[in-house]
N, C-alpha and C positions, 0 to 999 in steps of 0.2 A: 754235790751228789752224796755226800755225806749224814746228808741228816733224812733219811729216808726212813720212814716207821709202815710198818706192817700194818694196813687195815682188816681191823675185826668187826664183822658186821655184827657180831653178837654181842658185843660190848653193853649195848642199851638195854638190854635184856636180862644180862645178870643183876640187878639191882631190883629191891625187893623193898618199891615206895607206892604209896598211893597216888600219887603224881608223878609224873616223870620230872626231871628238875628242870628241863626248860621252864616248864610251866609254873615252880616252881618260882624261877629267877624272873618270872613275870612280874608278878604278886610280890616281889619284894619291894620293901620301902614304899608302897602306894599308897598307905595310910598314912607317909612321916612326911610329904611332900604336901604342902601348904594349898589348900585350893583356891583360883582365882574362878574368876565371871571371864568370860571369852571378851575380850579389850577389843573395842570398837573402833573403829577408824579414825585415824587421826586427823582428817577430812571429814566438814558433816556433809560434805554434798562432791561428788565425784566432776570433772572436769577430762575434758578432749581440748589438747590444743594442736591445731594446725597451721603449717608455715607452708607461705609462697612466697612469690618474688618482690611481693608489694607490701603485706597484710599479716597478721596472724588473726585464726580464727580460732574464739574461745567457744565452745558447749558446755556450760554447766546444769545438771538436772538439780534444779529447785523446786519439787510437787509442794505444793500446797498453801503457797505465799500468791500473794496481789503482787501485780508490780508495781502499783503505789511501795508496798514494803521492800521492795531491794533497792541497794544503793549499789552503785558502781563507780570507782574513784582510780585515775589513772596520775600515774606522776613516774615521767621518764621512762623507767623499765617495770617499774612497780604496780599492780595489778590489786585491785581492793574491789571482793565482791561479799555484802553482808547484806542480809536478810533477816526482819523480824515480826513474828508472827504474836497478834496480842491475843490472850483469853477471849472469846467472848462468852458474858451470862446468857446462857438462852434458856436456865432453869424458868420455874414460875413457883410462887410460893408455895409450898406444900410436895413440891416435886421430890423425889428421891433419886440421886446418882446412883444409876446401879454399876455404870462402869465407864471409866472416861481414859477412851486412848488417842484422845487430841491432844495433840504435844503444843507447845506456845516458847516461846523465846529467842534467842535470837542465834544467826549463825552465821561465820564470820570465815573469810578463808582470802590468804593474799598468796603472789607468786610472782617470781622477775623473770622476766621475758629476757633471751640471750641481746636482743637492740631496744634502743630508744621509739617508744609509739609516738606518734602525732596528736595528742590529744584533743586536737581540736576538729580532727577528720574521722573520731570516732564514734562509731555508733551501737545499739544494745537495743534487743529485741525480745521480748517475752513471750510466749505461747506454747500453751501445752503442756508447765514447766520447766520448761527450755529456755534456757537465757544465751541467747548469740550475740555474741561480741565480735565484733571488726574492728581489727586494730592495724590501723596501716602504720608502718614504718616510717620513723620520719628518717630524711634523706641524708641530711647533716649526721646522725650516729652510725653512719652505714660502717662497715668493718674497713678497717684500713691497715693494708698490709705496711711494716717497715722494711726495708733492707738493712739486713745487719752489716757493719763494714768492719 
């Protein structure tokens, strides 16, 4: 209880600025701080995984790919899902690009599952760019408690 100070409403009031200095201590340094591009996801394509007693189920939204172009590759816990989209020419001779926001290349995204999958009980489905994965567990990785002695 010692360090008790007396508030003065009029405090902000005596000062004779064209700004008040919050506004003031806005505005500082905003031209000395470097400017970036807003950094995009470190994911090109967003994923839902869900666990039950058997299975994990993957959702990944991939719009604009064939499923001829995705690959999906399982090994143990390891999860490999990459997709690649090629250029196509649909100009004609003479044509002029006036604006091309079709993207082409490829994109790649892996992730380990907490158990060992079955890979031979697995299955992947495409529609609507939606790719569902079923990945059943296989039985042999299942968790296995020790007792400490």
């Amino acid at each position: 209880m010692t360090d008790l100070t007396r508030l003065n409403p009029f405090k902000g009031l005596t000062r004779v600025e064209p700004l008040p200095r919050d506004m003031d201590d806005l505005f500082q340094g905003f031209f000395m701080k470097p400017f970036s591009w807003p950094q995009m996801s470190r994911h090109p394509f967003p994923i839902d995984v869900t666990e039950n007693d058997g299975a994990y189920t993957v959702w990944a939204e991939i719009p604009g790919f064939r499923k001829e172009d995705i690959q999906v590759s399982v090994h143990g816990d390891q999860v490999v899902i990459s997709a690649e989209a090629k250029q196509e020419k649909a100009e004609k001779e003479g044509d002029l690009v006036v604006l091309r926001e079709c993207s082409y290349g490829r994109q790649y995204r892996s992730f380990t599952l907490p158990q060992t999958v079955d890979d031979t009980k697995t299955t992947a489905r495409y529609e609507d760019g939606i790719l569902k994965l079923t990945l059943p567990k296989k039985a042999d990785g299942a968790l296995k408690k020790i007792t400490v002695q």
